[in-house]
VOBA-1610 file (N, C-alpha, C; in pm, whole numbers, padded with zeros to 5 digits, always signed):
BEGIN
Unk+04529-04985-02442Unk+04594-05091-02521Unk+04516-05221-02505Unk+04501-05292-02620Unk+04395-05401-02637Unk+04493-05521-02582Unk+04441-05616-02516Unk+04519-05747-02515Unk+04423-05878-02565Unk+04540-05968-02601Unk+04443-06075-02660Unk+04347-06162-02570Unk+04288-06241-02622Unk+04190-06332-02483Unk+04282-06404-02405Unk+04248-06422-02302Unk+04368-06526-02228Unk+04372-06665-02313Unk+04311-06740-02326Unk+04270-06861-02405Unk+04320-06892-02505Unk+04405-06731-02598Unk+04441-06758-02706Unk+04617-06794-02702Unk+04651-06894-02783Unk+04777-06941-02764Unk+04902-06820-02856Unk+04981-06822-02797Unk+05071-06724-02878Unk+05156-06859-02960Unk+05242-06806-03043Unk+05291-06924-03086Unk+05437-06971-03021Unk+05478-06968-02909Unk+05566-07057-02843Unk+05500-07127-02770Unk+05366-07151-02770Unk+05307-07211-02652Unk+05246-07374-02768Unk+05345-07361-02911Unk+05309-07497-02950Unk+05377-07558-02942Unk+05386-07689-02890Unk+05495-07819-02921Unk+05478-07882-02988Unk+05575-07988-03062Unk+05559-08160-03109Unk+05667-08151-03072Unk+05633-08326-03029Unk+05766-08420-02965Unk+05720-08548-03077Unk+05825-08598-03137Unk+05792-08718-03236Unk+05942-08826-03307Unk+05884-08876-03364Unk+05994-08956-03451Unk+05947-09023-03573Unk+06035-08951-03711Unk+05987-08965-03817Unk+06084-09095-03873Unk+06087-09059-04013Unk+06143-09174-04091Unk+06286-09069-04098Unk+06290-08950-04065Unk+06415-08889-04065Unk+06506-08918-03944Unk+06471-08957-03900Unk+06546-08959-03764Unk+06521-09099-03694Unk+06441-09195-03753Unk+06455-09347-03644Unk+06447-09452-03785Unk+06436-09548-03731Unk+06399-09671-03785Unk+06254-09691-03784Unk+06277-09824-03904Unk+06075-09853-03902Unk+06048-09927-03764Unk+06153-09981-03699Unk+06141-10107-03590Unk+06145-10010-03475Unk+06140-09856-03518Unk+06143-09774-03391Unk+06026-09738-03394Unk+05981-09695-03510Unk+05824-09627-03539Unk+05703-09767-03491Unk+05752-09878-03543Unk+05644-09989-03520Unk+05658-10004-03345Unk+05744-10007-03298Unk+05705-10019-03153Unk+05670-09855-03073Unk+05646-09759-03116Unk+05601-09655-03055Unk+05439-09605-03166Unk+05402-09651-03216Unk+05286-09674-03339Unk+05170-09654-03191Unk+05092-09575-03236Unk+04983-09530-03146Unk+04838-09576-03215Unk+04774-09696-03202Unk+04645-09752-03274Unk+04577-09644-03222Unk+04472-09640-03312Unk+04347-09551-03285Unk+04275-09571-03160Unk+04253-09742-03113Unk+04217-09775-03038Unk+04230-09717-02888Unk+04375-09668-02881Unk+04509-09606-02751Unk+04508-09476-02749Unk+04440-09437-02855Unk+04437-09267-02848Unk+04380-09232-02705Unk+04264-09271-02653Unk+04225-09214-02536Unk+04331-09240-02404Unk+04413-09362-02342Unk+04507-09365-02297Unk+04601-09237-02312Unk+04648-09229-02429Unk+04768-09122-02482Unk+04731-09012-02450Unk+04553-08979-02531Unk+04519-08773-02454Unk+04540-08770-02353Unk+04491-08918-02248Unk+04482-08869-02078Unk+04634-08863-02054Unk+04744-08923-02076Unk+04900-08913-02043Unk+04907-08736-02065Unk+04894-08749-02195Unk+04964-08610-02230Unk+04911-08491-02186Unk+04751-08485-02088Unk+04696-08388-02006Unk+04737-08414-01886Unk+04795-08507-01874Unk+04885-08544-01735Unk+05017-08443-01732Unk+05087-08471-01848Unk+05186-08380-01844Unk+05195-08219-01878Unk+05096-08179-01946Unk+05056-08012-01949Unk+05034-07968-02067Unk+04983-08090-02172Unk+04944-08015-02287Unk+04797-07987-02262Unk+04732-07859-02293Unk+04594-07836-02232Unk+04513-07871-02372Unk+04630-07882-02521Unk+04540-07973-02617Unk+04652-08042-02710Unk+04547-08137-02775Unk+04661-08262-02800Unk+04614-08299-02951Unk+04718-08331-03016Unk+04619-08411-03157Unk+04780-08542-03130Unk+04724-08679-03167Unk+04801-08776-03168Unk+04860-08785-03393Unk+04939-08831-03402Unk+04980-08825-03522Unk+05056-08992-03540Unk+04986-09050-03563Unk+05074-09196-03591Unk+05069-09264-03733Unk+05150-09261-03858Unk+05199-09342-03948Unk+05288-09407-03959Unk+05301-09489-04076Unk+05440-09558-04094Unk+05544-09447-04109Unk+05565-09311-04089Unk+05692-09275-04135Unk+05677-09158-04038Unk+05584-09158-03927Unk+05617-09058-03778Unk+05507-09093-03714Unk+05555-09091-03584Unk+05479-09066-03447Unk+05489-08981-03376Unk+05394-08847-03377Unk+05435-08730-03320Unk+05294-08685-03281Unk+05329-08594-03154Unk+05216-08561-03068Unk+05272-08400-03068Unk+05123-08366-03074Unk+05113-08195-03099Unk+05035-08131-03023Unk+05088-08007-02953Unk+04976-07983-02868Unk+05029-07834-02813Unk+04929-07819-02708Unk+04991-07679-02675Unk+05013-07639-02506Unk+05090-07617-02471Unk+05121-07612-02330Unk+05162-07468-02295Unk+05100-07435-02141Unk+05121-07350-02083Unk+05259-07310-02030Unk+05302-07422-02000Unk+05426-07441-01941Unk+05527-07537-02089Unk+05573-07508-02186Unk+05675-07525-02256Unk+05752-07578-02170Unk+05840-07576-02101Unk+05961-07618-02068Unk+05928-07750-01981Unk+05851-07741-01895Unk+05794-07886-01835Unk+05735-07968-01906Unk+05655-07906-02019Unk+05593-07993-02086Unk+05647-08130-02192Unk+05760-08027-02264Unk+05847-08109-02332Unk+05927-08253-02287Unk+05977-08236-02142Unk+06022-08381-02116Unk+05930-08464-02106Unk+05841-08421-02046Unk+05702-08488-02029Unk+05665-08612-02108Unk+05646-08490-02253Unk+05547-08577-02332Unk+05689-08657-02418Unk+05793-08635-02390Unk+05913-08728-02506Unk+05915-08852-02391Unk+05911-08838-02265Unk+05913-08971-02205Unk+05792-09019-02220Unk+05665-09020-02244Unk+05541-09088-02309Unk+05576-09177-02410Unk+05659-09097-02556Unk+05665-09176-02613Unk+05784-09257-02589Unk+05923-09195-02536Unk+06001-09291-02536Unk+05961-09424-02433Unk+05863-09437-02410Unk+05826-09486-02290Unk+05749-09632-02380Unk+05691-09603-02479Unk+05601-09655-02601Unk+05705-09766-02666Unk+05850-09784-02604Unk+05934-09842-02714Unk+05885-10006-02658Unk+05856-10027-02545Unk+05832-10153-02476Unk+05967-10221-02468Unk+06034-10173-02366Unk+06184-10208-02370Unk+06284-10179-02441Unk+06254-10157-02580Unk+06379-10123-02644Unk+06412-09985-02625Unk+06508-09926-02658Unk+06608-09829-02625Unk+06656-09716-02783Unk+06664-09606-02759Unk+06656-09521-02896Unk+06765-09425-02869Unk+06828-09375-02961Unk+06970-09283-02944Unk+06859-09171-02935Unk+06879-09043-02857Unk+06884-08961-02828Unk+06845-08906-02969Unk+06887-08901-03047Unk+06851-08790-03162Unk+06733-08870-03248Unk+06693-09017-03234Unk+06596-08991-03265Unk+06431-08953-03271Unk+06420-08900-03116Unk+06315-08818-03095Unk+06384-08688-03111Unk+06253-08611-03198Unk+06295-08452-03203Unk+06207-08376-03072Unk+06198-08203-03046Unk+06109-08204-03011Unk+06135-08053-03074Unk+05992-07983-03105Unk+06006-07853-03109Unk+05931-07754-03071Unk+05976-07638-03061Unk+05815-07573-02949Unk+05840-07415-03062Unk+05732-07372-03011Unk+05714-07227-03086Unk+05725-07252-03260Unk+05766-07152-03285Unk+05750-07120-03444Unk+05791-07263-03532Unk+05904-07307-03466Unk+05955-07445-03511Unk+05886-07529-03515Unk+05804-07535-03445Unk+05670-07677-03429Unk+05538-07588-03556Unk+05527-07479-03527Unk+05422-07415-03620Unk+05454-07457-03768Unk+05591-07404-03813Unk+05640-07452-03934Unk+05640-07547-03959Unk+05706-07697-03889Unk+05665-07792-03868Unk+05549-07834-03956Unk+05398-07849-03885Unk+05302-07896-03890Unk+05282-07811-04053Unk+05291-07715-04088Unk+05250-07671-04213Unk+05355-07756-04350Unk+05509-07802-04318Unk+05555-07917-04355Unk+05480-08014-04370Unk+05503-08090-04282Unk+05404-08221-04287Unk+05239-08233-04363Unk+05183-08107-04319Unk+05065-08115-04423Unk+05095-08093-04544Unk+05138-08019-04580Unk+05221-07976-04762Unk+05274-08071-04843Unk+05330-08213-04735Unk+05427-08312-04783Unk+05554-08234-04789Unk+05643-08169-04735Unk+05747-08141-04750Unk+05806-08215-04658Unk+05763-08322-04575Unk+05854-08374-04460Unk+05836-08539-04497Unk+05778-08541-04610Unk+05724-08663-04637Unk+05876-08765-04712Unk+05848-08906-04713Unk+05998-08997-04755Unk+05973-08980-04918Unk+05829-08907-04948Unk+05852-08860-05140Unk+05757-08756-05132Unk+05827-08636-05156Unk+05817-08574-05160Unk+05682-08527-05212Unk+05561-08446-05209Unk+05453-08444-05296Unk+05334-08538-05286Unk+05361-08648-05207Unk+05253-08749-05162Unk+05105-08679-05132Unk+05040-08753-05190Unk+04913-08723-05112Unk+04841-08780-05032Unk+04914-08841-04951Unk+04809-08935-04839Unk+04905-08854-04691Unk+04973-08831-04698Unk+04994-08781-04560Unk+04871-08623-04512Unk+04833-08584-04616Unk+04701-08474-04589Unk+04597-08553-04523Unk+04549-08649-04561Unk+04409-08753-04508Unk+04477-08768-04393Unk+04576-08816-04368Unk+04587-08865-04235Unk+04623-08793-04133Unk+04668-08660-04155Unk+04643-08549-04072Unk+04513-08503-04026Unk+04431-08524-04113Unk+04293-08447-04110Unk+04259-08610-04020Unk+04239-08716-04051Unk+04254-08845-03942Unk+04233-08796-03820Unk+04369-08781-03795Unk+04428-08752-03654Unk+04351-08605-03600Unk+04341-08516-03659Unk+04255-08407-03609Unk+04122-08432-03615Unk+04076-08517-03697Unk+03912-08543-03673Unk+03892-08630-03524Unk+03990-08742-03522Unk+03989-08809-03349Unk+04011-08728-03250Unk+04127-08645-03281Unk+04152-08524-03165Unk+03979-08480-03109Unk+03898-08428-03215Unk+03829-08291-03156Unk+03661-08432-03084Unk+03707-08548-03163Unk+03631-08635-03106Unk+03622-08648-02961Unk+03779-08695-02916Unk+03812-08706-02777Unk+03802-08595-02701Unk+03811-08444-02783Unk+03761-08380-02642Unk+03905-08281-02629Unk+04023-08377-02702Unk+04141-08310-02675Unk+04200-08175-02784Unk+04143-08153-02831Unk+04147-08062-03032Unk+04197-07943-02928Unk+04090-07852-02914Unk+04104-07719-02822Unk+04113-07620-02992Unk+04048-07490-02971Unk+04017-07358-03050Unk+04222-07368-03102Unk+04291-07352-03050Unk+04412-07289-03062Unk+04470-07399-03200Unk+04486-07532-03126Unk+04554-07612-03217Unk+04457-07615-03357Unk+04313-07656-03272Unk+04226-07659-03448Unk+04270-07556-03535Unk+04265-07459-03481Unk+04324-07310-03633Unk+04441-07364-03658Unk+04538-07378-03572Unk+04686-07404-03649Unk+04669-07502-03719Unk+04563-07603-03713Unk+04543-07697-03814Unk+04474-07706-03921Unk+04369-07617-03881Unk+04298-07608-04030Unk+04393-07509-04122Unk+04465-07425-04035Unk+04548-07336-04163Unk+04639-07421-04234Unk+04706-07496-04154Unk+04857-07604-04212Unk+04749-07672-04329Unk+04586-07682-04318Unk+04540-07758-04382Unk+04527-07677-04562Unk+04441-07547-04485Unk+04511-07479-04655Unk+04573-07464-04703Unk+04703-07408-04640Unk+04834-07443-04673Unk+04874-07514-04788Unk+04831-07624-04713Unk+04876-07774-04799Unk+04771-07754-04947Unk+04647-07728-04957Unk+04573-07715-05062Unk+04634-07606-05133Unk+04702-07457-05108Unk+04755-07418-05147Unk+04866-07453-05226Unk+04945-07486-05158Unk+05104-07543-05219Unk+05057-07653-05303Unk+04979-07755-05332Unk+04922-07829-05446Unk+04830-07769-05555Unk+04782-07703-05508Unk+04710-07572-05649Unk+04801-07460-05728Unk+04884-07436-05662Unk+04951-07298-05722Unk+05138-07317-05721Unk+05187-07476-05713Unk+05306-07519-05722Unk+05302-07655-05793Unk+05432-07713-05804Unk+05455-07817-05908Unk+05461-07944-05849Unk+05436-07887-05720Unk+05513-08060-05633Unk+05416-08163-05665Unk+05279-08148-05708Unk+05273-08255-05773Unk+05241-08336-05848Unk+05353-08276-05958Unk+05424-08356-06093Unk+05510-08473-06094Unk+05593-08418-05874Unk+05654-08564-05925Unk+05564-08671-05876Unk+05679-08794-05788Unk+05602-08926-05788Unk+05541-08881-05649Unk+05409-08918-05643Unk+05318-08895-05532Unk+05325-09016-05450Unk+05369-09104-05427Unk+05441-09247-05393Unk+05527-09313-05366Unk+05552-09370-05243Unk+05640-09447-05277Unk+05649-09581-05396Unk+05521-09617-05394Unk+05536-09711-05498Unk+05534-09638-05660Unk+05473-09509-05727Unk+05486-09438-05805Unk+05682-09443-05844Unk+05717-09381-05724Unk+05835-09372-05734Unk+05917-09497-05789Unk+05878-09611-05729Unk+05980-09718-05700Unk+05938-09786-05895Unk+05829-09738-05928Unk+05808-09753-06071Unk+05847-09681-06161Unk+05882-09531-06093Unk+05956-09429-06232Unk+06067-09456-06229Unk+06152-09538-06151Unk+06248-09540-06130Unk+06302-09716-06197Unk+06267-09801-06173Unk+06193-09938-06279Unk+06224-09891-06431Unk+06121-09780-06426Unk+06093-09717-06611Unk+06252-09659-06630Unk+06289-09571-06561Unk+06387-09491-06606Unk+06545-09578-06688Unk+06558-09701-06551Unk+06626-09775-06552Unk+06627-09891-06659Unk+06503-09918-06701Unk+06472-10064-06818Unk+06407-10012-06913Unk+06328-09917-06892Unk+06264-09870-06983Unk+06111-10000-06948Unk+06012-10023-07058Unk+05871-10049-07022Unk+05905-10166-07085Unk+06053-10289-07121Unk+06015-10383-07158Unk+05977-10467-07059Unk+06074-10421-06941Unk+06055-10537-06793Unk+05959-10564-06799Unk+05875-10401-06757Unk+05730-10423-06736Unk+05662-10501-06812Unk+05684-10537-06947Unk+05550-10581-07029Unk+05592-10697-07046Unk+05709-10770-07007Unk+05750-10889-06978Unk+05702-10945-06824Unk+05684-10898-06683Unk+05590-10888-06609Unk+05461-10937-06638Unk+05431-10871-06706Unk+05250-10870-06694Unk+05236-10992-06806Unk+05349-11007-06911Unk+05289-11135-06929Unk+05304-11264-06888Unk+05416-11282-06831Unk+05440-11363-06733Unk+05284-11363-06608Unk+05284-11258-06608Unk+05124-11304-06492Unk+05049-11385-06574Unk+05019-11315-06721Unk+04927-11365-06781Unk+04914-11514-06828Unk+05027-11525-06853Unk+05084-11685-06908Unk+05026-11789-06733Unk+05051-11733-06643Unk+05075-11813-06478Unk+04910-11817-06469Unk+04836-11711-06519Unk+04682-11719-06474Unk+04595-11811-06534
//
């Protein structure tokens, strides 16, 4: 009977611990916001606590750290006190850090690349900034064989579900949105009363 390499991760051995726009505030996300600059601080924390690989994930609408641990069950408090740790004094209810390990975190990450976890649905900038965050990962050293596949797949995935589905027809934006919704409501006179009002002011 064949067994796999030791090296290779099964899939309960993935976590994210994070906080999106589903579950906190922006005044929660802006004080736990991970600059690019802090990424190396953050890999060394989170190899402190037992992820043996790490990708950091920070936008305006989540801060979530992904990675893969030997030890699941230690690992998880671990890395949620990192970030709850990130609030700089302030204080967060309990539900709004998630955390999830195994298949739940796998599914997860293929969400978030797809835009299905996104505040509009179909966006296309949350893909770039995944691929972001995994291009710094494998920079720092912290990527590792296991997470890169789960990431480059969540990455076709996502090219998939935009080639061969509808999601996106709708608004790829929040600001798209906040304009079909403008249109729906006034119809295009507002607008062309707008723009001449600029024009008249210029």
């Amino acid at each position: 009977m064949s067994h796999p390499p030791e090296n290779r991760a099964a899939p309960a051995d993935y976590v994210v611990v994070g906080a999106s726009h589903k579950t906190s505030s922006t005044a929660l996300r802006d004080r736990i916001f991970v600059e690019p600059a802090d990424e190396d601080g953050v890999f060394a924390a989170l190899r402190a606590c037992g992820l043996d690989q790490a990708v950091v994930v920070s936008t305006c609408d989540r801060v979530e750290f992904h990675g893969v641990a030997a030890d699941v069950g230690k690992a998880l408090p671990a890395v949620r006190s990192i970030l709850e740790a990130r609030q700089d004094g302030g204080t967060a209810a309990p539900e709004c850090v998630y955390e999830l390990c195994g298949e739940d975190a796998v599914r997860h990450v293929f969400a978030v690349a797809s835009s299905l976890e996104s505040a509009t649905i179909g966006e296309t900038e949350v893909l770039g900034q995944l691929k972001d965050a995994h291009a710094r990962a494998r920079v720092s050293g912290s990527l590792g064989p296991e997470l890169d596949s789960l990431f480059q797949r969540a990455f076709a995935a996502a090219k998939d579900v935009r080639t061969n589905t509808r999601i996106a027809e709708g608004p790829v934006s929040l600001a798209n949105a906040a304009l079909r919704a403008v249109r729906n409501l006034f119809g295009d006179c507002l607008l062309y009363t707008s723009d001449a009002a600029d024009e008249r002011s210029s």
